[in-house]
C-alpha positions as CSV (number, residue, x, y, z in Angstrom):
1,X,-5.4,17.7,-7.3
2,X,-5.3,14.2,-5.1
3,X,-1.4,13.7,-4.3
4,X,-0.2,10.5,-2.0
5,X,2.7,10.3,-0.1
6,X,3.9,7.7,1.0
7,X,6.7,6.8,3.5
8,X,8.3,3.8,5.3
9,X,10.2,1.9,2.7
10,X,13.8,1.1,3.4
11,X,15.9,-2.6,3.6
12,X,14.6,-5.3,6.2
13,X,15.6,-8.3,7.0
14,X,14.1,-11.4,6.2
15,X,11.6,-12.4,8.4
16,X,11.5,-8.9,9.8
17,X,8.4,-6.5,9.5
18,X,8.2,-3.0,7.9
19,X,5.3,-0.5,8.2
20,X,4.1,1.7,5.2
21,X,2.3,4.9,5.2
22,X,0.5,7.1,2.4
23,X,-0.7,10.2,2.7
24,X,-3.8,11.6,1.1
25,X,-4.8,14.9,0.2
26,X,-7.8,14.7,-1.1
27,X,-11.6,16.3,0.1
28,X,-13.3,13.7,0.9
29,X,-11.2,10.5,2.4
30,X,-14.2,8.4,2.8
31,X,-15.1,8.2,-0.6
32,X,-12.0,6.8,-1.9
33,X,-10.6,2.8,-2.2
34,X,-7.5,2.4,-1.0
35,X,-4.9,0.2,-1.9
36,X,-1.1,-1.3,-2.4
37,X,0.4,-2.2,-5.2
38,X,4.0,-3.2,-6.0
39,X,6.7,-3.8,-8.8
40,X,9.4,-5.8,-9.0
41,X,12.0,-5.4,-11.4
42,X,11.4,-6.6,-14.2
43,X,7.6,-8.0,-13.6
44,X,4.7,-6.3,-13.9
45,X,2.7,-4.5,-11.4
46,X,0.7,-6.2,-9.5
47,X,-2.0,-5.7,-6.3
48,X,-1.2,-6.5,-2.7
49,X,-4.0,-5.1,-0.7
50,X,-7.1,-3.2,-1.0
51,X,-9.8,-1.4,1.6
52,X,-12.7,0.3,1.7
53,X,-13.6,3.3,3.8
54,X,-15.8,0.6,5.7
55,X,-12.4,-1.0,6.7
56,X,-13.3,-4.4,4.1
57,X,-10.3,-5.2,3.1
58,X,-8.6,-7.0,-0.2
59,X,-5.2,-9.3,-0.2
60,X,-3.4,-11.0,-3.2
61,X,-2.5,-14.4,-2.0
62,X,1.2,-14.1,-1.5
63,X,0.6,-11.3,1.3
64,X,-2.5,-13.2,3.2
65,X,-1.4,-13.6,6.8
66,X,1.7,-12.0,6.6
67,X,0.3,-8.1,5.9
68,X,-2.8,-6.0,6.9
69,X,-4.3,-3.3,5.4
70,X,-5.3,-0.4,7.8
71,X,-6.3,3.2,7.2
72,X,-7.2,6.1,9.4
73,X,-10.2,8.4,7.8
74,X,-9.7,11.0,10.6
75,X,-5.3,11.3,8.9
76,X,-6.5,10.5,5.5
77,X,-3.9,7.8,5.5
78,X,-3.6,4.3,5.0
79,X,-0.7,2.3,6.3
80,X,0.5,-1.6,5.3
81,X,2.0,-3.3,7.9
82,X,3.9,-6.0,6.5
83,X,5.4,-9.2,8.6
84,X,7.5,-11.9,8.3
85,X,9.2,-10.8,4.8
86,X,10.6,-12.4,2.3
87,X,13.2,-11.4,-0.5
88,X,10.0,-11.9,-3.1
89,X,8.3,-9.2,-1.5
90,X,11.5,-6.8,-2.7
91,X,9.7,-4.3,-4.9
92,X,9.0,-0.5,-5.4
93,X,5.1,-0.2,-3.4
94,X,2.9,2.2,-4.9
95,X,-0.4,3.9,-3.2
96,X,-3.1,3.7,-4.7
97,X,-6.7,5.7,-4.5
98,X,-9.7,5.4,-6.9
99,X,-12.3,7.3,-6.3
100,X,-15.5,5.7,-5.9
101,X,-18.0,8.2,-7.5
102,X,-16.4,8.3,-10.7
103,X,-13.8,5.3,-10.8
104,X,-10.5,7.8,-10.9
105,X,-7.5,6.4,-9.6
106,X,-4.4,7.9,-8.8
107,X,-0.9,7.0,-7.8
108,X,1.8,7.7,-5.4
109,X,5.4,7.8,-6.4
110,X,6.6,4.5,-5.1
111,X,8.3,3.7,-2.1
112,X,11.6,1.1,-2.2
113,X,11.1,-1.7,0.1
114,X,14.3,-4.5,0.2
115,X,14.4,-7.8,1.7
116,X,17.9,-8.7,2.4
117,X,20.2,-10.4,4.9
């Protein structure tokens, strides 16, 4: 059974930085995609960042510049360290791992992450 935990979330400041985490417990870390997504209340959900176990990486546009994708295959965890936020990143941030053998994905529980002065 793949769980992901993630960790990190909490109320920043605008223009501030925060740091996600996810956990994986999984087998085999190097054969899964891994990846952000996020809600916002009310809209749908929608991707932020992806990366491979090869460290390519994925952004939506709204993030490019501001956040980067990391992930350490030795932890089994990938992190999202997000700069220079802005209240439109407010959202609940969900992990997110597919696996790439059969196409699987799974999901964390969600993390709460509030830009607000």
């Amino acid at each position: 059974q793949v769980q992901l935990v993630e960790s990190g979330g909490g109320l920043v400041e605008p223009g501030g930085s925060l740091r996600l985490s996810c956990a994986a417990s999984v087998n085999a870390f190097s054969l899964y995609v891994m990846g952000w997504y996020r809600q916002a209340p009310g809209k749908q959900r929608e991707l932020v960042a992806t990366i491979t176990s090869g460290d390519r990486s994925n952004y939506a546009d709204s993030v490019k510049g501001r956040f980067t994708i990391s992930r350490d295959n030795n932890k089994k965890t990938v992190y999202l360290q997000m700069n220079s936020v802005n209240p439109e990143d407010t959202a609940v941030y969900y992990c997110y791992a597919a696996i790439i053998t059969t196409g699987r994905t799974y999901w964390g529980q969600g993390t709460q992450v509030t830009v607000s002065s």
